[in-house]
Structure formats: structure tokens, C-alpha cells
N, C-alpha and C positions, 0 to 999 in steps of 0.2 A: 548649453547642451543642444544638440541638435536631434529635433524628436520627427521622424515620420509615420503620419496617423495612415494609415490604409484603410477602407472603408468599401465596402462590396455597394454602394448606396442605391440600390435597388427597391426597397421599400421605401424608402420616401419619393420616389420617383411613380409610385403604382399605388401608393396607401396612404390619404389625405390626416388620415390620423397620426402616420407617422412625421410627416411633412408639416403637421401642423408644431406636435411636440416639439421637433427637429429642423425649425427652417432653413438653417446651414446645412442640415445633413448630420448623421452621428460624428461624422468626422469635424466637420464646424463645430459642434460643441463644446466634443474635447479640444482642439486645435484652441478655443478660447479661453479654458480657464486654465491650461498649460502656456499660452502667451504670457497671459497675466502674470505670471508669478517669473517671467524674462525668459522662457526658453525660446529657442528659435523653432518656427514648427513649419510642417509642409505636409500637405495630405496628398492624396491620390487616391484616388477609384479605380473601380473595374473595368468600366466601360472606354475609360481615356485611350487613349495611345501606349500599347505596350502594359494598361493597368496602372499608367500612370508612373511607372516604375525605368529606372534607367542604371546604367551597371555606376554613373556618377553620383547618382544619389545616393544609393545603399551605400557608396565607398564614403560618403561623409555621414551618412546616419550613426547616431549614437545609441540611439533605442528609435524600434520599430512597432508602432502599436496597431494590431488586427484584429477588425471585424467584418463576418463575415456570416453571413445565413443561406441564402437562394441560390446562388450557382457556386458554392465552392470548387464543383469540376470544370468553371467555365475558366479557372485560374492557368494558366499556361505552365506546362511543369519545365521551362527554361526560368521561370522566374521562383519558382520552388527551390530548383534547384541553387540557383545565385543567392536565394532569402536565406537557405541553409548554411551555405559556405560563407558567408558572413556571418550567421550564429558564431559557427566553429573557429571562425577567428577574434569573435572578440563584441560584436552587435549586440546588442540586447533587443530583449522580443518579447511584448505586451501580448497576450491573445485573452480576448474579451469576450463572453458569453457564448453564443453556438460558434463562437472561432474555435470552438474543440473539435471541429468536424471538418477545420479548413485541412489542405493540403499539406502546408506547413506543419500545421501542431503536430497530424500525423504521422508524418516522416521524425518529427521529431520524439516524439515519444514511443515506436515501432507499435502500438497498439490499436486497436479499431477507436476508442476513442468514444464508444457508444455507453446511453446513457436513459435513465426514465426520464419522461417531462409531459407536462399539465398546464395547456393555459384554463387558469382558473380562477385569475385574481385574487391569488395565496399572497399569504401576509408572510414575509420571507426575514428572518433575525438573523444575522452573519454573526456568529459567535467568534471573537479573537481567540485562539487556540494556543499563538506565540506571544505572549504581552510584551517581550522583548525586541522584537524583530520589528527591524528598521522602517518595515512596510506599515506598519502599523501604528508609529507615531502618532500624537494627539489623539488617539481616537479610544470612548470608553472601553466597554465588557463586550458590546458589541454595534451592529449598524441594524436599525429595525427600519425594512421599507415596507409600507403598506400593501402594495400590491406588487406583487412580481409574478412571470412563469417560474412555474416549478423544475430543479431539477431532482432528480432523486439518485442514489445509490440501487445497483452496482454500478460505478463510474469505470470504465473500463480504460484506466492509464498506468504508467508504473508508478509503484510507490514513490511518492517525493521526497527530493529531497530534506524541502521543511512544509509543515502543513500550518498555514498562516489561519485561515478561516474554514471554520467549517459552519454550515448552512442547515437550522430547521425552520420546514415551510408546515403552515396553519392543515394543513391534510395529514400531516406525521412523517413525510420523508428526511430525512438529512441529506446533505452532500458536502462531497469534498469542493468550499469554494473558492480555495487561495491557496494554490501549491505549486513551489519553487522547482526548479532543475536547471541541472549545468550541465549542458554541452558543446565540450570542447571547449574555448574560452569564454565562451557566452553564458550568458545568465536567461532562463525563460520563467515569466512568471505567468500563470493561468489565474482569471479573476473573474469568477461566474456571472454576478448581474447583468442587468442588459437589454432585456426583451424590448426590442424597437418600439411598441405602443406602449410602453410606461417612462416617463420621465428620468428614469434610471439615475442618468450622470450628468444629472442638474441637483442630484441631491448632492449636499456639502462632503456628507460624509465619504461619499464614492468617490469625489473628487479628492479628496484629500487620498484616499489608497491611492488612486493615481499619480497624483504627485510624486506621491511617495514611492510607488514602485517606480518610476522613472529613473530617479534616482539611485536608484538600491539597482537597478537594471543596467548601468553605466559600467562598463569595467574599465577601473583605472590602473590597473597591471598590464604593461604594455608589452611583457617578457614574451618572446615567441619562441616556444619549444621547438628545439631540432628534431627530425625526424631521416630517419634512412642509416647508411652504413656508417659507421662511425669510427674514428680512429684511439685506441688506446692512450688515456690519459696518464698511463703508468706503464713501467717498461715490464713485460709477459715475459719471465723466467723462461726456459727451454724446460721442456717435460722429458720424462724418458730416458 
């Protein structure tokens, strides 16, 4: 499979703590334990040329995974626009932690996308909602990480189509943190942990929802619906 991480990598560039956790960058982390297990990967940043992004890349991307926190507006909406029209063709699209706030997620979801949060070093328990669903493989009742930012409800997105995890943090908020949607032939999954200064996705457990959603992100129905004027597949009796 071929997976492109995107990565705003801003914080580790300005925040020693993050750069310390993160020496690759968030995008090096993942890009590592998604190597590992064979997939072919390729990151890019903000800052690169064009964002790192090229209309040949996206054409061979399989899943696209985004994160993003400090300039979401510095995102170019030519490449918004191209991130989307591959959704709708068939892409798959990872958005990780404040990627609820990128460009992207929002076009894709038509809603503000806004949301409570707390850095407060809250003890965060990801409850599995679906013990079924594919994402969720190998993994127990839930994922307990020690410290995490808080996100709280009201999450302002549309109802999912499957609600994979939902999230209580040690202060009493819940949130929605693992919810599916399909638009147009693509698959988008939303996976809340993350905050840049905590270890996040060096734990086992997140990594393995990763994996996982990578996977489960892939569409292998290759059928491309017709669109426009269409000619009668049967012969239209004369009326009148």
C-alpha cells in the first residue's frame, strides 16, 4: 500500500520538547512503524515546495494521513481542493488529533469542526464503542494513555457514519474519538489522540489503530459510477 503522512511539522521546528519526543518529526514516527509492517510510505510537510505535495503523488496515494495544528490557513486551497477530489475518487484520508481544524477535514465534513480542550495532563481511556470493526482489531475494552490533551463535547461534525472510540478524560469530559465517513468513493477516518508534547504514537496501542485504519482506509472497489445524461437501457413505450 502506498501511504502519504503529511505533517504541518511546525512544532518540532520551534518546541525542544516536541523535537525531543519526535526527532523524525510526527511524520517520521508514523512513516516508521507503518514501514515496518511493509507499507511504502512518503511524507511531506508544510513548509516544502508546494507542501510537499504534487498532483503525481496524490495520483498514486492510497491513504493519505494528516496532521496538522499552527497554520492550518497557511494550507493552499489549490491543494485542498486536489486532497478532496481524490477523497471522491477513491483515496483514503487519515486526519489525526487537531487535523479536525485543517482545511480538509472541514470541507469535508461541511461543519465548523469546533470543539472543548484542556492541556492539562488528563489521563485519556479511548473506550471501543464497535468491538467489531476492522479498526479495532487486537485491541482490548479500551486504550488508556496517561496523559493526554483534553478534547471535550460538543464536537461540532456530522453524525458518523460508525462511531469506533469514544474518549473519557480524568476532568469528566467524553468525546467522539474514532468516527468513520464516506465521501464519494473514499473512506475518512477521524482518530483524536496526538498532542505534539506527549508521546502519543509511540504507544503500541495507537499504533496498532493505525495500522489498522490504514487498511480498512484502502478502497478496493475500483467501480467508477457514471455521471451525466444517460441513455435508456430499455426501450420508453410512446405515452398519450
Amino acid at each position: 500500500m502506498k501511504i502519504l503522512v503529511w505533517n504541518e511539522n511546525r512544532h518540532e521546528k520551534i518546541n525542544p520538547k516536541v523535537s525531543e519526543i519526535y526527532p523524525e518529526g510526527i511524520h517520521g514516527a508514523i512513516k516508521g512503524f507503518l514501514a515496518e509492517v511493509g507499507h511504502e510510505v512518503t511524507t511531506a510537510t508544510l513548509d516544502e515546495e508546494n507542501h510537499g505535495l504534487s498532483d503525481h503523488l496524490l495520483d498514486q496515494t492510497d491513504v493519505l494521513i494528516w496532521w496538522g495544528h499552527l497554520a492550518h490557513g497557511e494550507v493552499k486551497d489549490e491543494w485542498v481542493d486536489k486532497i478532496q477530489q481524490r477523497v471522491l475518487e477513491g483515496m483514503g484520508l487519515l486526519v489525526l488529533h487537531s487535523g479536525h481544524f485543517s482545511k480538509i477535514f472541514k470541507r469535508l465534513m461541511g461543519t465548523t469542526c469546533d470543539l472543548k480542550w484542556r492541556e492539562a495532563d488528563d489521563r485519556e481511556r479511548l473506550w471501543v464503542i464497535d468491538p467489531t470493526h476492522p479498526i479495532v482489531a487486537g485491541l482490548g475494552s479500551y486504550i488508556e494513555l496517561e496523559k493526554e490533551e483534553m478534547y471535550g463535547e460538543h464536537f461540532d461534525i456530522p453524525a458518523p457514519d460508525e462511531l469506533v472510540f469514544m474518549s473519557w478524560f480524568e476532568g469528566g469530559e467524553v468525546f467522539r474519538s474514532g468516527a468513520t465517513y464516506k465521501r464519494g468513493r473514499g473512506k475518512v477516518f477521524y482518530f483524536r489522540p496526538g498532542h505534539e508534547t506527549y508521546p502519543t504514537y509511540h504507544n503500541k496501542d495507537i499504533q496498532t489503530v493505525i495500522k489498522n485504519a490504514v487498511n480498512w482506509l484502502k478502497v478496493t472497489d475500483t467501480n467508477q459510477p457514471v455521471y451525466g445524461n444517460s441513455q435508456p437501457i430499455e426501450a420508453i413505450s410512446k405515452k398519450g
